[in-house]
NUSE-204985 format. One record per atom (N, C-alpha, C): residue in three letters; atom name; x, y, z. Coordinates in steps of 0.2 Angstrom, whole numbers. Example, Ala and Ser with C-alpha at 12.3 -4.5 7.8 and 13.67 -1.06 7.14 Angstrom:
+------+------+-------+-------+-------+
: rest : atom :    c1 :    c2 :    c3 :
+------+------+-------+-------+-------+
:  ALA :    N :    66 :   -28 :    39 :
:  ALA :   CA :    62 :   -22 :    39 :
:  ALA :    C :    66 :   -16 :    39 :
:  SER :    N :    64 :   -11 :    35 :
:  SER :   CA :    68 :    -5 :    36 :
:  SER :    C :    64 :     0 :    39 :
+------+------+-------+-------+-------+
This chain:
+------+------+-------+-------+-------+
: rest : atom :    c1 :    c2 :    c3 :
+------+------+-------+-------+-------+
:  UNK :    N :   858 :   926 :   701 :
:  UNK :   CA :   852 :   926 :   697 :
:  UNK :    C :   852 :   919 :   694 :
:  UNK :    N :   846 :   914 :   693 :
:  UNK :   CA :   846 :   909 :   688 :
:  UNK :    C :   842 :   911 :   682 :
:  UNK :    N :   840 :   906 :   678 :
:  UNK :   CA :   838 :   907 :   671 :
:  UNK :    C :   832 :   912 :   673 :
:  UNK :    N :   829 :   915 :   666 :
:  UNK :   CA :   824 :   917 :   665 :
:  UNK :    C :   820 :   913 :   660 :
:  UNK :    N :   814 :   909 :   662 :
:  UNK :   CA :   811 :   908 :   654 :
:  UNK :    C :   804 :   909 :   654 :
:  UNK :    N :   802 :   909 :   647 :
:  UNK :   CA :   797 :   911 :   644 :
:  UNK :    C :   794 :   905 :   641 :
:  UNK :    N :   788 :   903 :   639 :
:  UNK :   CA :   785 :   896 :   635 :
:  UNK :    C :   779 :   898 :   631 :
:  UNK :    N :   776 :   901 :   627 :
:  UNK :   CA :   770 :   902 :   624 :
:  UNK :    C :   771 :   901 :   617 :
:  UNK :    N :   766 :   899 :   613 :
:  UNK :   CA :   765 :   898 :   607 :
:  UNK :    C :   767 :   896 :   603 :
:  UNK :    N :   772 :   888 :   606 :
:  UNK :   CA :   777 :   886 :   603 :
:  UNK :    C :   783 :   888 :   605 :
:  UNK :    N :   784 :   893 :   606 :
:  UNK :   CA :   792 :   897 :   604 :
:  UNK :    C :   791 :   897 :   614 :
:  UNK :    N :   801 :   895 :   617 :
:  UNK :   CA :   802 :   896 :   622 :
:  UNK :    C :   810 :   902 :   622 :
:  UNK :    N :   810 :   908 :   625 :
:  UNK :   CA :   814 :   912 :   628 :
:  UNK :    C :   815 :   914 :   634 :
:  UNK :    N :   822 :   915 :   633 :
:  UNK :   CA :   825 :   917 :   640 :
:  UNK :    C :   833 :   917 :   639 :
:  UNK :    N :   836 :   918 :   646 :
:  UNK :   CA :   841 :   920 :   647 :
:  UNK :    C :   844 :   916 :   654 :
:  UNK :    N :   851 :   916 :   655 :
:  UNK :   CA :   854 :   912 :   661 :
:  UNK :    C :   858 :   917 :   664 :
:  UNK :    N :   857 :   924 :   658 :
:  UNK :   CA :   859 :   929 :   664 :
:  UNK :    C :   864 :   933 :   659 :
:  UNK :    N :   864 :   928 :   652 :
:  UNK :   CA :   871 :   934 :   648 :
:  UNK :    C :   868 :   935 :   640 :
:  UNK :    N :   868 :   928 :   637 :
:  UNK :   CA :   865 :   930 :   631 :
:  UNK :    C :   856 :   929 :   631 :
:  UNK :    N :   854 :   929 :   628 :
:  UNK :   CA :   848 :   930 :   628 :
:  UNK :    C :   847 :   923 :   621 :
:  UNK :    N :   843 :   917 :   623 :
:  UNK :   CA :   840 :   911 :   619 :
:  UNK :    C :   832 :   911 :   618 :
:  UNK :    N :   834 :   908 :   612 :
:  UNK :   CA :   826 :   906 :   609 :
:  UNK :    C :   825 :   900 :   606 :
:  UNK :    N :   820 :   896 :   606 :
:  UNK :   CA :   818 :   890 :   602 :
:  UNK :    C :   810 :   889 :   600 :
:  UNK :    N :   809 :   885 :   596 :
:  UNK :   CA :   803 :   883 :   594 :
:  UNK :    C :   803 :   876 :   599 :
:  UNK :    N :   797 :   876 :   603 :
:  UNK :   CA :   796 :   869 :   606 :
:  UNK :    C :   791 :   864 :   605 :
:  UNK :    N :   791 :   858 :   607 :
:  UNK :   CA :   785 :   854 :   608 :
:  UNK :    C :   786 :   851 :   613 :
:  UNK :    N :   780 :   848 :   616 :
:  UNK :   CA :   777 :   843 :   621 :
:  UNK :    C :   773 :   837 :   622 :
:  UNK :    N :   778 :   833 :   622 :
:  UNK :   CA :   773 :   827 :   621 :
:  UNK :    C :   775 :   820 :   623 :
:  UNK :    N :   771 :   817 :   627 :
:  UNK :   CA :   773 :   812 :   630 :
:  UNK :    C :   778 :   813 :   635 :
:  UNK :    N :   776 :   817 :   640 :
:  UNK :   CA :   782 :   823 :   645 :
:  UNK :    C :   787 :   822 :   645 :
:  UNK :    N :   789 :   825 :   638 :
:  UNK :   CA :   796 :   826 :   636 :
:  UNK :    C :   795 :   833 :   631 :
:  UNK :    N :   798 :   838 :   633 :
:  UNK :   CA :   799 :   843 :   630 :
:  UNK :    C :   805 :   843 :   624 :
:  UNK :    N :   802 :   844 :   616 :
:  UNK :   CA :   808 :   844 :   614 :
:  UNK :    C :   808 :   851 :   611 :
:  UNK :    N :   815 :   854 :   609 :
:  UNK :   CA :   816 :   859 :   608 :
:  UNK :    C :   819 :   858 :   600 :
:  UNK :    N :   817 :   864 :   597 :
:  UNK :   CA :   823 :   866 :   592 :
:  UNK :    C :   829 :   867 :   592 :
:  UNK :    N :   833 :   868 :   585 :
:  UNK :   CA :   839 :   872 :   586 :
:  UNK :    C :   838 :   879 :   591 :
:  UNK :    N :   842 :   878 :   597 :
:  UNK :   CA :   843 :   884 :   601 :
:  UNK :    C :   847 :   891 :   597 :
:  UNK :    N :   843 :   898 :   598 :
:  UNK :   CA :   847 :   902 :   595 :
:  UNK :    C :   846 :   907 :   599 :
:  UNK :    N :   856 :   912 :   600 :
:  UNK :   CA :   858 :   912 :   607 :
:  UNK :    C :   861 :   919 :   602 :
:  UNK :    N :   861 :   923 :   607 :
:  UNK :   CA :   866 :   930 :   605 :
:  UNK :    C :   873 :   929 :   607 :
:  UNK :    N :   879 :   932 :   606 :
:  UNK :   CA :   885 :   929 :   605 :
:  UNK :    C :   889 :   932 :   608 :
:  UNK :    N :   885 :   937 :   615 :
:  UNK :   CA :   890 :   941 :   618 :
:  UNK :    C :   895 :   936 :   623 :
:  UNK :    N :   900 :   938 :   624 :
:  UNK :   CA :   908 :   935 :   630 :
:  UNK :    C :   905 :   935 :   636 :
:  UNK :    N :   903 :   930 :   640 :
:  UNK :   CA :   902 :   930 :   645 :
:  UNK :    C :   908 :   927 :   650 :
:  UNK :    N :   907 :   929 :   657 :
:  UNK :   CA :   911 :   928 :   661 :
:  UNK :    C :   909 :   923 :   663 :
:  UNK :    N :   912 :   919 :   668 :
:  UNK :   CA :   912 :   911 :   671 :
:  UNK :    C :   909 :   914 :   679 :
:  UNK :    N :   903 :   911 :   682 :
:  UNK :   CA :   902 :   904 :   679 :
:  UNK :    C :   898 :   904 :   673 :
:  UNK :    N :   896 :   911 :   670 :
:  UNK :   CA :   889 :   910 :   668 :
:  UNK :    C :   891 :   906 :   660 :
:  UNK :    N :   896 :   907 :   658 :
:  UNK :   CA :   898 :   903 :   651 :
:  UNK :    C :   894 :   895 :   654 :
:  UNK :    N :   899 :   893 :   659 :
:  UNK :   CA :   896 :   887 :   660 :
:  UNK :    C :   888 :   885 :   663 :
:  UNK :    N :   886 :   886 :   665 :
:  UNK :   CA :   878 :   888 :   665 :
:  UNK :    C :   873 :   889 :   660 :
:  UNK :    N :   876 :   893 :   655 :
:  UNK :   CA :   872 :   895 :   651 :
:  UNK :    C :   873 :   888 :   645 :
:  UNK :    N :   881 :   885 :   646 :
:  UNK :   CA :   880 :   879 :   639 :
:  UNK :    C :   878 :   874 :   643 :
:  UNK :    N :   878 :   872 :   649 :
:  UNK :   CA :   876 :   867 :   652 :
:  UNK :    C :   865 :   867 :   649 :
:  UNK :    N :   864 :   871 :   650 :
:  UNK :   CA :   855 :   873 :   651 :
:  UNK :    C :   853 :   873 :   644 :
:  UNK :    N :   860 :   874 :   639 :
:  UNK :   CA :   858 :   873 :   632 :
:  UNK :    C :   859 :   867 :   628 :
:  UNK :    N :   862 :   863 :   632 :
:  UNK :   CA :   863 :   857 :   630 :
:  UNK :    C :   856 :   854 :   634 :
:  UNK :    N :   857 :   853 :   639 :
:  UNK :   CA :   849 :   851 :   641 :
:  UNK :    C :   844 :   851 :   636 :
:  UNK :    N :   843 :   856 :   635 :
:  UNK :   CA :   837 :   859 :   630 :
:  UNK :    C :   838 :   853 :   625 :
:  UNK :    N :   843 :   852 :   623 :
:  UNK :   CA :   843 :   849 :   617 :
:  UNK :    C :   844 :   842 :   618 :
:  UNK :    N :   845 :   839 :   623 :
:  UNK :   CA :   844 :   829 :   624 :
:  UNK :    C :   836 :   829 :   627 :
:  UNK :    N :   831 :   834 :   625 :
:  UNK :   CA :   824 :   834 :   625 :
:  UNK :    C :   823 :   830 :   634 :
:  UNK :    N :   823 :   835 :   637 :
:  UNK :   CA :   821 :   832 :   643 :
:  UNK :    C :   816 :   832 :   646 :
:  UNK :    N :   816 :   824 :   651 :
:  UNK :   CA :   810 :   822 :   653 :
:  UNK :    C :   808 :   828 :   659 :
:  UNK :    N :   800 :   831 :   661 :
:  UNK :   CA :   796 :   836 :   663 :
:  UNK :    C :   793 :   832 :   668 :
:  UNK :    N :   792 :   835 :   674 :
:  UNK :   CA :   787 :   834 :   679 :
:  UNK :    C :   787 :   840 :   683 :
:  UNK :    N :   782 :   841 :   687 :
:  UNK :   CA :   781 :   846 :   692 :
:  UNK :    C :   782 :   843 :   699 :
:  UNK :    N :   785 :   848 :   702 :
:  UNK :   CA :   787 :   847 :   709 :
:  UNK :    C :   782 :   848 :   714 :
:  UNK :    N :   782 :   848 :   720 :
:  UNK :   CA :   776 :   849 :   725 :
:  UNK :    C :   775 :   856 :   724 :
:  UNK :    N :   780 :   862 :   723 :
:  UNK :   CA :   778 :   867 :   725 :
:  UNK :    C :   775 :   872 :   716 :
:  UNK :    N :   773 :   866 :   712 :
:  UNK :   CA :   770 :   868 :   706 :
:  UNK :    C :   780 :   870 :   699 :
:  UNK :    N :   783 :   870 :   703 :
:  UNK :   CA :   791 :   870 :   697 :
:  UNK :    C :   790 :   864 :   692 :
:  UNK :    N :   791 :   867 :   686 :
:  UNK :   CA :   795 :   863 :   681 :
:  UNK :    C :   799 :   861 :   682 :
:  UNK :    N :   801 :   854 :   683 :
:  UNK :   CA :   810 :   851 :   683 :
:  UNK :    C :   809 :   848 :   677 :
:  UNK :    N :   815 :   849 :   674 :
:  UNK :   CA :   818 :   846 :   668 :
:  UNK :    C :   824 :   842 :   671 :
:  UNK :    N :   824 :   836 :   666 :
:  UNK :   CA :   827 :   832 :   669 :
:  UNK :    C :   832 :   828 :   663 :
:  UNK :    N :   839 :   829 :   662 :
:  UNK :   CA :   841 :   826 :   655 :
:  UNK :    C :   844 :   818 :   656 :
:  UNK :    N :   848 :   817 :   652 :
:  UNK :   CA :   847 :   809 :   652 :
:  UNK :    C :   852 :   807 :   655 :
:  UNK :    N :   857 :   811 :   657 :
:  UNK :   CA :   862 :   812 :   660 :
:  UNK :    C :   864 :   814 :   667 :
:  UNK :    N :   856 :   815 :   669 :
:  UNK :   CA :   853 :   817 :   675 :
:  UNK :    C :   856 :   822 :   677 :
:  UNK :    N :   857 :   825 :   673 :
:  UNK :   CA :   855 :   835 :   676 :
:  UNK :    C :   850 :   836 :   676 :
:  UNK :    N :   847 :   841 :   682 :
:  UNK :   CA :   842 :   843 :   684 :
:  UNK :    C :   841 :   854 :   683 :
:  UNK :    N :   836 :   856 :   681 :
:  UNK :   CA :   837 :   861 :   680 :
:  UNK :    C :   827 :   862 :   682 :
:  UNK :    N :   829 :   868 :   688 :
:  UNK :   CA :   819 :   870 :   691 :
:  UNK :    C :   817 :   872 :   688 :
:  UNK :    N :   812 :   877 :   686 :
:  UNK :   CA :   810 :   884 :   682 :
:  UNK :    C :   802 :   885 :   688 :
:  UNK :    N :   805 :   887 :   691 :
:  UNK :   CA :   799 :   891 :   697 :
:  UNK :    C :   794 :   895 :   691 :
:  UNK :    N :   789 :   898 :   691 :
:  UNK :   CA :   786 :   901 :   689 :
:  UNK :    C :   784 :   907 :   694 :
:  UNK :    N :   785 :   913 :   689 :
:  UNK :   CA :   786 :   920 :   693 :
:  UNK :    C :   778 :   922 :   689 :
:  UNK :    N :   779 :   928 :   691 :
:  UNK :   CA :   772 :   933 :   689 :
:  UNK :    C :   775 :   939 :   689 :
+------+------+-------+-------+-------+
């Protein structure tokens, strides 16, 4: 399973499969920045520990945004990790 996220009204939520995040965002100059990320604090097992602090740090070096051919947000951090976000319905 990969991340789950949400983006409306400022505020982005979601999950990478164990705690459950949230932040206040903005958008501008295609660069998403994020708030302090706030994360529930349940023990999660590996890999998802790692995944889940990798996808949080992201968030937080405000990564550069484009869309892929098939309409995905790729976020992109400075350090060139890449993370999709396909758009479900």
């Amino acid at each position: 399973q990969g991340a789950l996220v949400s983006f409306g009204d400022g505020r982005m939520s979601g999950t990478v499969g164990c705690n459950r995040l949230g932040a206040d965002y903005t958008y501008a100059g295609g660069k998403l920045g994020f708030g302090p990320v706030m994360s529930t604090r349940m023990a999660c097992q590996e890999p998802l520990t790692s995944q889940e602090y990798a996808f949080v740090s992201l968030l937080g070096a405000s990564p550069a945004t484009a869309f892929n051919n098939n309409g995905a947000l790729v976020l992109t951090g400075k350090d060139g990790d890449v993370v999709i976000l396909e758009q479900s319905i």
